[in-house]
C-alpha positions, 0 to 999 in steps of 0.5 A: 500500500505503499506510495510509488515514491519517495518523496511525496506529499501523499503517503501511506495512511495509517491505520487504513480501513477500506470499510470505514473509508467506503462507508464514509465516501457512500455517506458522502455521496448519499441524498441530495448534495455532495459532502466534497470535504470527506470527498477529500479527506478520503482520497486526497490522504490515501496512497494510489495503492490504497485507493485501488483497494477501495475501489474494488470493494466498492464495486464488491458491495455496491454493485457500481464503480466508484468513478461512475458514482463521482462522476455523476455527482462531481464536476469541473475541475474539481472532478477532474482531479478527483476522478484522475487520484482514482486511476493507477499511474500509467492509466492516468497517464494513457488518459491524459494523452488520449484527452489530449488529442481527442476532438479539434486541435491537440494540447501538445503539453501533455504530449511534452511533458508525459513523454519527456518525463517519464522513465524507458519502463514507465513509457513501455508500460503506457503504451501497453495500457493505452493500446488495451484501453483503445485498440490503437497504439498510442505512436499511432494516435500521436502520427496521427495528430502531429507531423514533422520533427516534433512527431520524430522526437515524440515516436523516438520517446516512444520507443523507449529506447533511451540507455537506462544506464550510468556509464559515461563515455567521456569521448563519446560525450565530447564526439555528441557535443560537437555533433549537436554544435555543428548541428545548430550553432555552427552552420546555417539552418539546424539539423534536428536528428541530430539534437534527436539521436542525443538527447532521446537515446543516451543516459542521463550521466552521459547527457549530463556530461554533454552538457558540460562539454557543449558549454565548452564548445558553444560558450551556452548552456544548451538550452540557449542554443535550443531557444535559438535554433527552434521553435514551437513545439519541437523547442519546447520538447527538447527543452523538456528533455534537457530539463528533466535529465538536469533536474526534473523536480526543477522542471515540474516547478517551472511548469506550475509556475506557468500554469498559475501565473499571469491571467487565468489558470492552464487547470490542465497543466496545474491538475495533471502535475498535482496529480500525477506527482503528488505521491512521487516527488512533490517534496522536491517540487515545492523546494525547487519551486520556493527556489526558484520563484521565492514564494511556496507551491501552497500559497501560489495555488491557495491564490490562484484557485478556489472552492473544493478544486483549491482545497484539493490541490492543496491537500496533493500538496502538502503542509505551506513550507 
């Protein structure tokens, strides 16, 4: 029952008892109206593990899924976030990049950062869970809804071929350097393969290194020179990439941020890190953000949102520090 973390806001609830939780969630759910505090209290503090309990007795002695219950009684964003806490990691994911492309147009965040964040083992497994869930294969629906050298990078993602290793070649690491150097900076035009073949294959220790050696070459980080060389899309996932081989607590922060500042509120973006990192690393989330922006994950959400979807989130986040 376990959290799939190390580093959540969510973690194993003592003294765990299905029964009084289903009961509690029935009761909440019962005449007219909602009870969304004991809604939260219920699944904001269980484990996606104890969760998985609860909803197979559910279904045991109500003879209905809980998801179809709080689905009919819930809605917006509140419910969003309530029904995603109910899906196991890689369905959640499968959900929100099938969300992502269905009906006009294509959220292609979703599509940046669930692919360029996730590990080789974590991508084999939302392809398995999204072929199953809709017949098609999860490469087919993303060649389907995006072209070009963005779609290159995506299908490479999906593979999930990167070296999950730690060796560095040091030489290798200088070679690719180069190669990306002289792929961008130093000619007219950029050839993006070959930003591909370095930054979607190697291990996350040998990137590291490429990174420091393309500083030397360059004179700029990397992501400069991605900034300069691209745009759209296909900039804003090498980006992610880079980002999260340097530092992906750093790089969910930085997409929180987003989601929250200026007018308005991306709720897509803010709900699907909240949710799916509440268990993972959200600890580390709130420390790089505080560094990084000067102000707390808490008490930007408590400012940015309202009602139970506040209460929620903020509860997926963990105490204000």
């Amino acid at each position: 029952m376990a959290a799939i973390g190390q580093r959540g806001a969510v973690t194993e609830a003592a003294g765990f008892k299905v029964e009084e939780d289903i009961k509690r969630l029935r009761e909440a759910m019962k005449g007219t109206g909602t009870d969304e505090a004991a809604l939260i209290e219920v699944l904001a503090r269980r484990t996606i593990a104890q969760r998985q309990l609860i909803k197979e007795q559910y279904k045991q002695q109500v003879g209905k899924s809980l998801a179809d219950d709080l689905d009919s009684e819930l809605s917006g964003n509140f419910q969003k976030v309530v029904l995603g806490l109910l899906m196991m990691a890689p369905v959640y994911d499968a959900h929100e990049l099938r969300t992502s492309m269905k009906g006009a147009g294509t959220e292609e965040a979703a599509l940046i950062d669930i692919l360029a964040s996730r590990t080789t083992e974590e991508v084999k497994i939302i392809n398995l869970v999204y072929k199953k869930k809709h017949d098609n294969s999860l490469e087919d629906d993303v060649c389907g809804d995006t072209s070009g050298m963005f779609q290159r990078v995506l299908v490479s993602l999906l593979t999930a071929g990167r070296d999950e290793g730690t060796a560095v070649d040091p030489a290798l690491a200088v070679q690719d350097a180069k190669d990306i150097f002289e792929a961008g900076e130093a000619r007219w035009g950029t050839d993006e393969v070959k930003f591909l073949t370095v930054l979607c294959v190697r291990n996350r220790n040998h990137l590291l290194k490429v990174f420091e050696e393309y500083k030397k070459v360059s004179g700029r980080d990397i992501e400069d020179s991605i900034k300069r060389e691209m745009s759209g899309s296909l900039e804003e996932v090498f980006l992610a990439i880079v980002k999260c081989q340097k530092n992906k607590p750093a790089f969910f922060a930085e997409r929180l941020y987003k989601s929250m500042k200026g007018l308005g509120t991306t709720d897509s973006v803010l709900i699907r890190t909240m949710v799916a990192r509440a268990e993972i690393d959200m600890l580390d989330i709130k420390v790089e953000f505080f560094k990084m922006y000067g102000k707390t994950l808490y008490s930007f959400i408590k400012g940015d949102t309202s009602g139970d979807y506040r209460k929620i989130l903020l509860e997926l986040c963990g105490e204000d520090k």
